[in-house]
C-alpha positions as a Markdown table, in Angstrom:
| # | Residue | x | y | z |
|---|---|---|---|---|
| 1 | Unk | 0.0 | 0.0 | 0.0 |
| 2 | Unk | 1.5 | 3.3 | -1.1 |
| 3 | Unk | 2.7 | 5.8 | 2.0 |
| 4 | Unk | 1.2 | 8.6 | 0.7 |
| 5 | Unk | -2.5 | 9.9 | 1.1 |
| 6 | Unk | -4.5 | 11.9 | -0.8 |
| 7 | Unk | -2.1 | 13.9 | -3.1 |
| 8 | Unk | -2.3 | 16.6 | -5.8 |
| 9 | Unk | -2.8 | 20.1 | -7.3 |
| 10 | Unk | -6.6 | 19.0 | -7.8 |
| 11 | Unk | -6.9 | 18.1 | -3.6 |
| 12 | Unk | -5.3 | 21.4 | -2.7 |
| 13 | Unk | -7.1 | 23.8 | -5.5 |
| 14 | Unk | -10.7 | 22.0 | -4.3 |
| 15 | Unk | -10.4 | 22.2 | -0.4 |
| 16 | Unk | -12.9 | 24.5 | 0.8 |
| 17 | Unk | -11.6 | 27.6 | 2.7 |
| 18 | Unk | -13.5 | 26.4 | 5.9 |
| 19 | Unk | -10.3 | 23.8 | 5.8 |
| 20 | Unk | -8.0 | 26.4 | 6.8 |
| 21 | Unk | -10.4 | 27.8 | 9.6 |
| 22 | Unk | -11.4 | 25.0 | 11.5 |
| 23 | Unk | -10.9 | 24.0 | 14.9 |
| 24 | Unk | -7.1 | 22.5 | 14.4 |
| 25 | Unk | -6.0 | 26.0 | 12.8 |
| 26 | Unk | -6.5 | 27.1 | 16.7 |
| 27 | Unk | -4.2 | 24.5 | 18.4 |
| 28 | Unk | -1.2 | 26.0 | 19.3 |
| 29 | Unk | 1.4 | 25.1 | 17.9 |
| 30 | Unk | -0.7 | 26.1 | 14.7 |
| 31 | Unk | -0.8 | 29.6 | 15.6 |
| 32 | Unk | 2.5 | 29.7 | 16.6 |
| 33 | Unk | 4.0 | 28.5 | 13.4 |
| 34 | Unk | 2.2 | 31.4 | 11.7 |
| 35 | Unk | 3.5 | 34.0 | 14.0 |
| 36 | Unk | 6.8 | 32.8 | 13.5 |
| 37 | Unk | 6.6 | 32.9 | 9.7 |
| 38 | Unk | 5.8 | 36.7 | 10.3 |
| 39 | Unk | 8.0 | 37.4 | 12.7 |
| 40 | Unk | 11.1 | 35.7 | 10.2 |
| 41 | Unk | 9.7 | 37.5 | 7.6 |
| 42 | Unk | 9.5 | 41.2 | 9.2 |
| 43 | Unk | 13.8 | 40.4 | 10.3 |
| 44 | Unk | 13.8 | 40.4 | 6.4 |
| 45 | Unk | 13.0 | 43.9 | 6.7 |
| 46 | Unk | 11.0 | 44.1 | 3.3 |
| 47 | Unk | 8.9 | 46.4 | 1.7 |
| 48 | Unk | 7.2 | 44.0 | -0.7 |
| 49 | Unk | 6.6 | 40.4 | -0.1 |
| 50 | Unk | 5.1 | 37.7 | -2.4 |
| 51 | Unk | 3.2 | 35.3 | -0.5 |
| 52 | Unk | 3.1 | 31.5 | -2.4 |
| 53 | Unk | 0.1 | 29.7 | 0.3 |
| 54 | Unk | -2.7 | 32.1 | 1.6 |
| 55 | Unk | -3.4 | 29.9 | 3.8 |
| 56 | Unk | -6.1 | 31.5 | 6.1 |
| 57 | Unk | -4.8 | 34.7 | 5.2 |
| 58 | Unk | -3.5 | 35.6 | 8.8 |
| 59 | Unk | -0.2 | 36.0 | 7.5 |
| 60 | Unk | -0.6 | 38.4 | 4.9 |
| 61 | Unk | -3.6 | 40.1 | 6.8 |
| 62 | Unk | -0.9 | 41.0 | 9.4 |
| 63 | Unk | 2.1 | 42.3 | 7.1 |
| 64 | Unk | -0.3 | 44.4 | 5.4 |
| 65 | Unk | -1.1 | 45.9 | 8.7 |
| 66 | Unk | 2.5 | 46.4 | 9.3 |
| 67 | Unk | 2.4 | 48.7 | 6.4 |
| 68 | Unk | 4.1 | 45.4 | 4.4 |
| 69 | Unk | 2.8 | 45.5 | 0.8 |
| 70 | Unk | 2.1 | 41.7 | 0.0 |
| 71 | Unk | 0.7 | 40.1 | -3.1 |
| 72 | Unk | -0.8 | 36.8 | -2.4 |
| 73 | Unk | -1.2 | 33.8 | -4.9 |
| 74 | Unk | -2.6 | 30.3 | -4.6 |
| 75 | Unk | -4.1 | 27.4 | -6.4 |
| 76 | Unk | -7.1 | 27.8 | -4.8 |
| 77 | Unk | -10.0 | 30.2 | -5.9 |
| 78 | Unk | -11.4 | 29.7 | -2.6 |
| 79 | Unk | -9.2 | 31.2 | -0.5 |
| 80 | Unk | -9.4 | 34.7 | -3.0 |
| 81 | Unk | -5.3 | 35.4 | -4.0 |
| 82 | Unk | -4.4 | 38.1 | -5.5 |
| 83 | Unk | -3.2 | 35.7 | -8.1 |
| 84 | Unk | -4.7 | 32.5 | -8.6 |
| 85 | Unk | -2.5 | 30.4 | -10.6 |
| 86 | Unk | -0.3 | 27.2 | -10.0 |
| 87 | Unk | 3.7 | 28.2 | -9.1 |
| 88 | Unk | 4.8 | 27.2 | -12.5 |
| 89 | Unk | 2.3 | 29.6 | -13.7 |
| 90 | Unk | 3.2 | 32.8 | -11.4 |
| 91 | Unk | 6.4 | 34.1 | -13.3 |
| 92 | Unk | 4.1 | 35.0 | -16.4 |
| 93 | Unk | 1.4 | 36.1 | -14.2 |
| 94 | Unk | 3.7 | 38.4 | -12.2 |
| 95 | Unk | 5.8 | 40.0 | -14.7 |
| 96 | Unk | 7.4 | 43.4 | -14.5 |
| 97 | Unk | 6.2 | 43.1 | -11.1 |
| 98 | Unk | 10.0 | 43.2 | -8.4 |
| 99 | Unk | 9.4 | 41.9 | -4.3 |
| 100 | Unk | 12.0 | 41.6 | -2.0 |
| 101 | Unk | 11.1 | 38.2 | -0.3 |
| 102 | Unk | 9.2 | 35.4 | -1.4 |
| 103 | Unk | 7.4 | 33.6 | 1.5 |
| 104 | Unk | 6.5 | 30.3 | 0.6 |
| 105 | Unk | 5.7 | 27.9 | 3.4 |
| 106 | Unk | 4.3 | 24.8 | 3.6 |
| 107 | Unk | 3.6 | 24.5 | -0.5 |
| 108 | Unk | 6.6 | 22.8 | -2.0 |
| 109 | Unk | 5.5 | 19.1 | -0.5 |
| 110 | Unk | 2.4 | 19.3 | -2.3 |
| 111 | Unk | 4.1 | 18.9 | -5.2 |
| 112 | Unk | 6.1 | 15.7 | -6.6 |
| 113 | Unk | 10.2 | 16.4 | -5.7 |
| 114 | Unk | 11.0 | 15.7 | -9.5 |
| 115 | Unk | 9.8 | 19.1 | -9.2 |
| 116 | Unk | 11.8 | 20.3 | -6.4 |
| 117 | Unk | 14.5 | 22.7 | -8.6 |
| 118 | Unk | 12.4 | 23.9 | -10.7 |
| 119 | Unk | 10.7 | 25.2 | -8.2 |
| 120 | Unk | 13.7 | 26.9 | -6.0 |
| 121 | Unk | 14.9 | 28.4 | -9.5 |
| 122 | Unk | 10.7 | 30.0 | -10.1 |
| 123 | Unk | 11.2 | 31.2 | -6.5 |
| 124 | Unk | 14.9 | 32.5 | -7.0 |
| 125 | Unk | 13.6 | 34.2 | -10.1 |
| 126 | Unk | 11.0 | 36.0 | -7.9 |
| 127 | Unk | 13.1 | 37.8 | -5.7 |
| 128 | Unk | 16.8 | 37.6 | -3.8 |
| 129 | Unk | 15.5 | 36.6 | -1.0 |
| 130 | Unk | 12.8 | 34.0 | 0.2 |
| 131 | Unk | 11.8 | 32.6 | 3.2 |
| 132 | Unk | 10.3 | 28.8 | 3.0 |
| 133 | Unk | 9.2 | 26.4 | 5.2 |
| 134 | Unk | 8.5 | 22.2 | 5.2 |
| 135 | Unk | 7.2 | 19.5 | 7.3 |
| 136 | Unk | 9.7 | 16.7 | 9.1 |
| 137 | Unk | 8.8 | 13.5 | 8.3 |
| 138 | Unk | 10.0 | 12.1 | 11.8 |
| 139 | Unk | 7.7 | 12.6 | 15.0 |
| 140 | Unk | 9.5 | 14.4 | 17.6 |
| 141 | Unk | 9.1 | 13.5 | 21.5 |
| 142 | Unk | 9.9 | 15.9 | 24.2 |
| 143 | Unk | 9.4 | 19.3 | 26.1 |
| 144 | Unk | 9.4 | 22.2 | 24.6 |
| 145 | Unk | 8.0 | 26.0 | 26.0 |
| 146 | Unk | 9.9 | 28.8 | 27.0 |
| 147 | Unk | 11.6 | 30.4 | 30.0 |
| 148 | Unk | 12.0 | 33.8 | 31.4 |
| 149 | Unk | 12.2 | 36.4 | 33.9 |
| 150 | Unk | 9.4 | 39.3 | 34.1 |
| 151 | Unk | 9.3 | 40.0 | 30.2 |
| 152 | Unk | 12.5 | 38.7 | 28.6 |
| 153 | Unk | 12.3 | 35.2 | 26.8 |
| 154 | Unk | 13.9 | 32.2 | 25.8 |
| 155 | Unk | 12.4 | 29.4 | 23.6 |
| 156 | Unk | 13.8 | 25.9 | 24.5 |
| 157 | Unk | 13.2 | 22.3 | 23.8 |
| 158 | Unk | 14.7 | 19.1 | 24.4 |
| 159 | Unk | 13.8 | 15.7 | 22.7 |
| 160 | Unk | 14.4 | 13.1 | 20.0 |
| 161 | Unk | 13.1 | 12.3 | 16.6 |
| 162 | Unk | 11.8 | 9.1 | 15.8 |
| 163 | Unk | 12.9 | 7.1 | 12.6 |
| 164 | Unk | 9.7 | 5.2 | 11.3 |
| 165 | Unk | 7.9 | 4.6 | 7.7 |
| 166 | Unk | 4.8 | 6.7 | 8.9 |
| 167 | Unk | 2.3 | 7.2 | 6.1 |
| 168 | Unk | 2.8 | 11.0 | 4.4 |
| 169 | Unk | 0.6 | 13.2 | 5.4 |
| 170 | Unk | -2.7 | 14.1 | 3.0 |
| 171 | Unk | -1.6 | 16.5 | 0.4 |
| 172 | Unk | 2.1 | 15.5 | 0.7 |
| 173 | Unk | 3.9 | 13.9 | -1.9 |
| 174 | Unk | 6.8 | 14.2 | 0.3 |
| 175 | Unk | 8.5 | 15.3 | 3.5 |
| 176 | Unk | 12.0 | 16.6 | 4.7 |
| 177 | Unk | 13.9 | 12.7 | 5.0 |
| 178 | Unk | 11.1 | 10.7 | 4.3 |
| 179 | Unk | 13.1 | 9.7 | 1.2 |
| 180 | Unk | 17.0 | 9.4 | 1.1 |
| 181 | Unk | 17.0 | 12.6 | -1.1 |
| 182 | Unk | 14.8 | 14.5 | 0.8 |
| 183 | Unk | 16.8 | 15.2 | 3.7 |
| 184 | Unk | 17.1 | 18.1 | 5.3 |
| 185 | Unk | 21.3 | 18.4 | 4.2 |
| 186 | Unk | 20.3 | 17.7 | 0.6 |
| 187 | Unk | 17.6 | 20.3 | 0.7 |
| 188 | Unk | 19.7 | 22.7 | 1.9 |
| 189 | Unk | 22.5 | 22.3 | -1.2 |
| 190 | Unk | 19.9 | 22.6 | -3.5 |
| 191 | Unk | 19.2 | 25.4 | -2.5 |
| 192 | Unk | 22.6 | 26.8 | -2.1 |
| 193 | Unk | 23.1 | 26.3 | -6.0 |
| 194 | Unk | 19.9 | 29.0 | -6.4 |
| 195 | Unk | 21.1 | 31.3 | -3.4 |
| 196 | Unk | 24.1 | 32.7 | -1.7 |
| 197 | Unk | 23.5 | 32.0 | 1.7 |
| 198 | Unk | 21.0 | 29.6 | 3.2 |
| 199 | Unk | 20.2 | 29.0 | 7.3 |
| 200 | Unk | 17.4 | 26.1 | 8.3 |
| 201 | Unk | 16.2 | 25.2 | 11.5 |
| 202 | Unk | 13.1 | 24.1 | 13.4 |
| 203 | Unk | 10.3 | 26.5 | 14.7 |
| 204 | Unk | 10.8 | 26.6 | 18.3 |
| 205 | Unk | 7.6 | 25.8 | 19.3 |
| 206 | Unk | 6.3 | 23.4 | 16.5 |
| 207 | Unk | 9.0 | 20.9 | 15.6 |
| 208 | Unk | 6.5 | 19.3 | 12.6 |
| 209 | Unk | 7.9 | 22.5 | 10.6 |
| 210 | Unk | 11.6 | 22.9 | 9.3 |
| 211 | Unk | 12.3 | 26.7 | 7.6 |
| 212 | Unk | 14.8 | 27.8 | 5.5 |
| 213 | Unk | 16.2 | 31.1 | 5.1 |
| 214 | Unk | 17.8 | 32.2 | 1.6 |
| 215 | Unk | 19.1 | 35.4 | 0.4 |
| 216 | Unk | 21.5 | 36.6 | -2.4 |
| 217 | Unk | 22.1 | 39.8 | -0.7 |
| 218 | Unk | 24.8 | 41.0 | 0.4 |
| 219 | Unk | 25.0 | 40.7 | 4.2 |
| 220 | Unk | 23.7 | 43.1 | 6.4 |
């Protein structure tokens, strides 16, 4: 029996847009992650983001706020981007058009790896910098929360992941090492062939989610 679930652009460009509003969008670690992506996208420091995944919009809803200005695109009409058109698709959609950043989290599994590069190089072609996110295959056990005194902070967790042949994930035709080429060192090179510089880690406070930070910029 094959690993993976229910997988493909026709899944993700059908699910209704109460699927990004239900009750698990409130769990915390959920809310978290988002908050994180904005807060890694603001140290950016941009003026004009391109958002690949609307999501539930909180993301973009919030830069804009911020005084941000972000175009949105997705797959799905539902969710109402600014541009609603597959990734392939954006770079004719969006000519002319220059953004500093390119957030694109949580899209690239959705999508088989044989498309992998072509996808960093669309991105790369978007803008210098971009700021992506993927899910770990692996569950993670531990403790995780954060310490401080009065109002100064300190994320921390401790724990282990756990090798195992779980099935993917609906949606996902893959996940960072649940294939040989798919881990998170190999992910990383790729990308280093698109961008200059390129720093990964885990959200502190949802392990599920891996980000990678890429810019061609010179350092700041």
């Amino acid at each position: 029996m094959s690993r993976q679930g229910k997988v493909g652009s026709r899944r993700e460009a059908g699910l209704a847009r109460s699927y990004y509003t239900d009750e698990s969008n409130f769990s915390p670690e959920h809310l978290f992650s988002m908050s994180y992506q904005i807060r890694q996208l603001h140290s950016f420091r941009p003026r004009r983001v391109l958002e690949i995944g609307i999501g539930n919009g909180f993301v973009s809803t919030f830069l804009r706020q911020a005084g941000v200005d972000v175009v949105t695109a997705d797959i799905n009409p539902a969710l109402r981007p600014d541009v609603c058109a597959p990734l392939h698709e954006l770079p004719r959609h969006l000519e002319g058009e220059q953004f500093d950043v390119v957030s694109c989290c949580e899209v690239l599994e959705h999508m088989p790896f044989s498309e992998f590069g072509r996808n960093l190089d669309i991105i790369r072609g978007l803008a210098p910098e971009a700021f992506i996110s993927l899910p770990g295959h692996f569950p993670w056990a531990g403790v995780m929360g954060r310490l401080g005194i009065h109002n100064r902070f300190v994320d921390v967790s401790l724990g282990i992941r756990i090798p195992c042949r779980r099935r993917l994930t609906d949606g996902h035709f893959w996940e960072i090492a649940s294939e040989w080429q798919t881990r998170r060192g190999a992910l990383v090179a790729r990308m280093r062939e698109r961008f200059a510089r390129v720093d990964s880690g885990v959200f502190p406070m949802n392990r599920y989610h891996f980000y990678f930070r890429c810019s061609d910029k010179e350092a700041r």
